[in-house]
C-alpha positions as CSV (number, residue, x, y, z in Angstrom):
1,X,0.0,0.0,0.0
2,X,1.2,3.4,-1.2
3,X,1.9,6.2,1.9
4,X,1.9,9.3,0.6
5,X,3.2,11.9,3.2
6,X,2.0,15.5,3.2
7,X,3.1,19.0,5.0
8,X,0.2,20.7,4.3
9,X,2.2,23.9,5.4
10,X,-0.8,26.5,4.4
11,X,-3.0,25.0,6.7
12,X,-0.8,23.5,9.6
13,X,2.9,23.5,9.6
14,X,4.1,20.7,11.2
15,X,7.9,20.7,12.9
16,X,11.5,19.1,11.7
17,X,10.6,15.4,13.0
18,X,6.7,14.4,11.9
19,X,5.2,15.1,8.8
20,X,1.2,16.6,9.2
21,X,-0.6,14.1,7.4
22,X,-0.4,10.7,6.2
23,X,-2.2,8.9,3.7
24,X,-1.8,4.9,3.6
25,X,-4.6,4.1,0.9
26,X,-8.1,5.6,1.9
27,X,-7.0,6.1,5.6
28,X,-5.8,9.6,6.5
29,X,-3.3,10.1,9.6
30,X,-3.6,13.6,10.7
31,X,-0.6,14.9,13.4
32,X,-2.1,16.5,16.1
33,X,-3.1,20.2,15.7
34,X,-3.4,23.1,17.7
35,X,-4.0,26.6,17.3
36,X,-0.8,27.9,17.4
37,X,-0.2,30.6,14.9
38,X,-3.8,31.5,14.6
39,X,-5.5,34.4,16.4
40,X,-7.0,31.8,19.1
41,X,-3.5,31.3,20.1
42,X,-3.3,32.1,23.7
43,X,-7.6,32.3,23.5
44,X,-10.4,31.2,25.5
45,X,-10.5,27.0,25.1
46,X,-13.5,27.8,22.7
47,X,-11.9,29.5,20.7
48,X,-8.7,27.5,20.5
49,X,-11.2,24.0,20.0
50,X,-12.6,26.1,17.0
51,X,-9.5,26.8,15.2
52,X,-8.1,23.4,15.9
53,X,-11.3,22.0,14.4
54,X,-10.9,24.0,11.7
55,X,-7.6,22.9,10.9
56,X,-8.6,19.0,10.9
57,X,-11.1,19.6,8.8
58,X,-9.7,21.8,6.3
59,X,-6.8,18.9,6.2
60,X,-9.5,16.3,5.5
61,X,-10.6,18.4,2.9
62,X,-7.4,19.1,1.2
63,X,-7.4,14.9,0.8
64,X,-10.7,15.2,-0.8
65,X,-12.6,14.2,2.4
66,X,-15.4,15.9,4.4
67,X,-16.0,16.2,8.2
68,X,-18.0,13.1,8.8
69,X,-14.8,11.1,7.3
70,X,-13.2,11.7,10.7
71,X,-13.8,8.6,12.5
72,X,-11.4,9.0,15.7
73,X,-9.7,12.0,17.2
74,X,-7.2,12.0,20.2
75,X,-8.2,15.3,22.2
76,X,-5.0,16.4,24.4
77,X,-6.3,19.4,27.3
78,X,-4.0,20.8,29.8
79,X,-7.1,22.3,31.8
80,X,-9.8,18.9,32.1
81,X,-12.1,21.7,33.8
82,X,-12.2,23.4,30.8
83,X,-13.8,20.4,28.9
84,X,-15.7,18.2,31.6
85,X,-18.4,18.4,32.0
86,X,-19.5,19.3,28.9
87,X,-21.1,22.1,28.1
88,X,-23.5,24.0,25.7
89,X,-20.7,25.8,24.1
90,X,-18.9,22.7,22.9
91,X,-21.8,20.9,21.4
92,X,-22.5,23.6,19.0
93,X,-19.2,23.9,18.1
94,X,-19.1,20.4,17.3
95,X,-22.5,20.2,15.4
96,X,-21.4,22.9,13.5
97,X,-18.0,21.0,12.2
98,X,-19.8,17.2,12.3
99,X,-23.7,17.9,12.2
100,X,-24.5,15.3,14.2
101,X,-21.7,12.6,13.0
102,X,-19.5,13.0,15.8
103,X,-16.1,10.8,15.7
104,X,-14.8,8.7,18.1
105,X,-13.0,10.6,20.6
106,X,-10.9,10.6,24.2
107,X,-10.0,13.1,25.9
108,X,-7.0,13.4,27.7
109,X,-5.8,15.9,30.2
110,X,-2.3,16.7,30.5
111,X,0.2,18.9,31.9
112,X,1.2,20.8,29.4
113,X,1.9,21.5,25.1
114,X,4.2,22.8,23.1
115,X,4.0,26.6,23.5
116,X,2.5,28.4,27.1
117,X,-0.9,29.6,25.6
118,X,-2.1,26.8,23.7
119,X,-4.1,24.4,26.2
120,X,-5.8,21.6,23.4
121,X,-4.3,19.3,20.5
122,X,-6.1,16.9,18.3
123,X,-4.9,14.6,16.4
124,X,-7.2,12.9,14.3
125,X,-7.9,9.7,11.6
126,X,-10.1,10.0,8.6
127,X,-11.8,7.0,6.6
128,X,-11.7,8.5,2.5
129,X,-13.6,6.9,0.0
């Protein structure tokens, strides 16, 4: 099976030892994203999970793909009161990414990313057909 690895700079640049996405036939292997370079850096945990989504799925699309071809996402928080329980706020921003054809997902507090500032990574896997 072919694996066709992909920076996708424009829409995520990924660092000196991963490459952003990988594609090994119709599966999609997307590194995990954050909102770091975007105005949400440093922003609210809404506005950080928006720009991350938006990231994944623009990545999805660049491979052709839409939203509901994310079937699993890794969700990495440094503040689990931020995201549990669940609120309102969340749901709609996922409805407005998924529309009801949520992935899989866990999510997993930890102590800390990349930069100070950025508080939730995703990393994701997409089914293409």
């Amino acid at each position: 099976m072919e694996k066709i690895r992909r920076p996708h700079t424009d829409i995520a640049p990924a660092g000196p030892t991963y490459t952003r996405a990988v594609r090994a036939g119709d599966v999609l292997y997307i590194s995990g994203c954050t909102a770091r370079g975007t105005p949400a850096e440093g922003g609210s945990a809404i506005e950080q999970l928006k720009a991350t989504l938006d990231r994944v799925v623009r990545l999805v699309e660049a491979e052709g793909g839409e939203p509901r071809d994310i079937v699993k996402c890794t969700t990495f928080v440094t503040h689990i009161s931020d995201w549990y329980p669940i609120t309102d706020e969340q749901i709609a921003v996922y409805d407005s990414y998924f529309h009801g054809e949520n992935p899989a997902n866990s999510l997993v507090e930890i102590n800390a990313l990349v930069l100070p500032g950025l508080n939730i990574e995703i990393e994701a896997v997409a089914v293409l057909s």
